[in-house]
C-alpha positions, 0 to 999 in steps of 0.5 A, a space after each residue: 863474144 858479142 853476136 849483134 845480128 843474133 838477138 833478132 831471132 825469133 823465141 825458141 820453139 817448142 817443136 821436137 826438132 828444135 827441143 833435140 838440137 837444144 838438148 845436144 848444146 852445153 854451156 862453157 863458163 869460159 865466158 864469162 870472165 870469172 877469174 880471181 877468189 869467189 867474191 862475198 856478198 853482193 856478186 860480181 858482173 861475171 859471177 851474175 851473168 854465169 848465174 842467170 845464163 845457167 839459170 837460162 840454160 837450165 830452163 832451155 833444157 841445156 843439160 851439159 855445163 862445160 867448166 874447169 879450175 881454169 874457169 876462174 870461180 865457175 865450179 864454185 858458182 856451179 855448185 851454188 847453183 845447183 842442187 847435188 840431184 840435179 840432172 846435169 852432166 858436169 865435164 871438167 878439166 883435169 890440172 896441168 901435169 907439170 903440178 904432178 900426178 897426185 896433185 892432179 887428182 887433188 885437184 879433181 877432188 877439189 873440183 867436187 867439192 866445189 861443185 857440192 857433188 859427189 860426182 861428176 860427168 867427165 873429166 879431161 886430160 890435156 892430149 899434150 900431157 899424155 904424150 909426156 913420159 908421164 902421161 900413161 901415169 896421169 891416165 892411171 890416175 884418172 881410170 882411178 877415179 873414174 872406177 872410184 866413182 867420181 866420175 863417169 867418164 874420162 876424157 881427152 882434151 885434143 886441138 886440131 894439130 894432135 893425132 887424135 886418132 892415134 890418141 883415141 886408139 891408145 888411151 880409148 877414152 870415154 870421151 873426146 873433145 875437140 874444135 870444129 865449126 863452120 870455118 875450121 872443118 879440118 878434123 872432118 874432112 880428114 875423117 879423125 872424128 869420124 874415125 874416133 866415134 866409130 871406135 864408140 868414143 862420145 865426141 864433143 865438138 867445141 870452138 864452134 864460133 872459132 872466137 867470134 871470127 865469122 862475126 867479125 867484120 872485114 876492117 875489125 880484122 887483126 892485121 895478121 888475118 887480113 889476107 882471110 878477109 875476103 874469103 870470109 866476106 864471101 862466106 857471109 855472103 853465102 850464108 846471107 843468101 840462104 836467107 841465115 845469119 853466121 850464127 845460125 849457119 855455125 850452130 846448124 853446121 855443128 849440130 848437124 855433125 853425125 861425128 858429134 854427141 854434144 856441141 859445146 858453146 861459149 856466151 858471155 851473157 844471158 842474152 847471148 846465150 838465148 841467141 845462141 839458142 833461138 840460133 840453134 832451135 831454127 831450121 837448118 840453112 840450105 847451104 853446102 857446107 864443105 864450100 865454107 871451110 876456111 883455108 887459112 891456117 893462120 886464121 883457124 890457129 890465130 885464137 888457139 888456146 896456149 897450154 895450160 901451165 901448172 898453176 892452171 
């Protein structure tokens, strides 16, 4: 994702507002490209920049590192970089169902192991595989591990179509995952994630720049999204008259959540990921924020993540 506005943000401040907004930020390796066996000897692009934007995360103060086997070689790199003792709270996915319950926890096991960790923050369940006949035995599994030790937490990974509420209520996960930004406010204003952190379920927000689309100009649209143009060209225009940029906006809009613990965020460089925290640590924009949702279906579910198949 490219933010070309973003990198003349002045350096991250020290100032107690700024260190809190940043300590609420995790990192997704999910940009970084890392597909394919972890390379030998002299590291790929992809593997390079993951190490030196953790290594920026790290520095920062950026404490959450969102990965899973569907990374690529993420948790490989992660567990090269970091020391078993580290103070940073790994969440990762749990493998498709369609692989079976005892593979799933295989695979969990297999997590650790390349993370060079004993154990971990959370991990997360895919909400449409709990909602299969076998998803009351794949929460089994995962309470296992959690009351083995192996993880802190267990967790659900929700998209803006599920019941999340109804989810939240009968599987009463440690955590819940879930897309939110500026553009897309539909789990906030039905009041689902209000809902589910009243009920003292941790309350990650994710998809907060909603894959680039507030950054993407008005002619670089797909022309399937072409009937939102004008309405985010307004949106821009909005922000810019509050003396902000989108990225900006985005970020202040996310962290400011009350519903949200932890807003995650995607970089797919070093660069990029000090924008993004430059972004964070500046003064919120004086903007009313509801007037910049985005009422476009077709655009809030154009980058919609497919569902993981068994090999994921």
């Amino acid at each position: 994702m490219n933010f070309p506005f973003a990198l003349s943000h002045p350096v991250a401040t020290r100032q107690p507002a700024a260190r809190a907004a940043v300590a609420k930020l995790g990192l997704s390796t999910g940009g970084f490209g890392l597909g394919g066996k972890l390379s030998k000897g002299r590291a790929s692009a992809g593997e390079a920049e993951a190490h030196a934007a953790i290594c920026v995360a790290m520095e920062a103060g950026v404490r959450l590192i969102d990965t899973g086997p569907s990374h690529g070689n993420a948790e490989a790199i992660i567990g090269g970089l970091l020391s078993p003792r580290a103070s940073v709270r790994l969440v990762t996915r749990a493998a498709a169902l369609a692989i079976g319950v005892d593979q799933v926890e295989q695979r969990a096991q297999a997590s650790l192991e390349r993370f060079g960790m004993p154990s971990a923050g959370a991990i997360l369940a895919d909400a449409a595989d709990l909602l299969t006949e076998g998803g009351p035995l794949l929460w089994a599994s995962l309470t296992r591990l959690k009351d083995e030790g192996y993880f802190d937490c267990i967790g659900i990974f929700v998209e803006a179509h599920d019941d999340v509420v109804g989810l939240a209520r009968r599987f009463k996960p440690d955590l819940l995952q879930a897309p939110a930004s500026l553009l897309d406010q539909r789990l906030i204003v039905s009041g689902a994630l209000a809902s589910v952190a009243a009920l003292g379920i941790e309350v990650h927000l994710r998809s907060v720049f909603l894959q680039g689309l507030l950054f993407t100009p008005r002619e670089g649209l797909n022309p399937k999204l072409a009937e939102a143009g004008p309405r985010l060209s307004r949106i821009r225009r909005m922000i810019a008259e509050a003396g902000a940029d989108p990225l900006q906006a985005a970020l202040a809009f996310a962290l400011g959540r009350p519903e949200a613990s932890a807003v995650i965020v995607e970089a797919s460089s070093a660069a990029e990921l000090k924008a993004v925290i430059a972004a964070a640590s500046a003064p919120a924009p004086q903007l009313e924020w509801s007037a910049l949702a985005l009422d476009h279906a077709a655009a809030l579910d154009s980058e919609r993540p497919a569902r993981r198949s068994a090999a994921a």
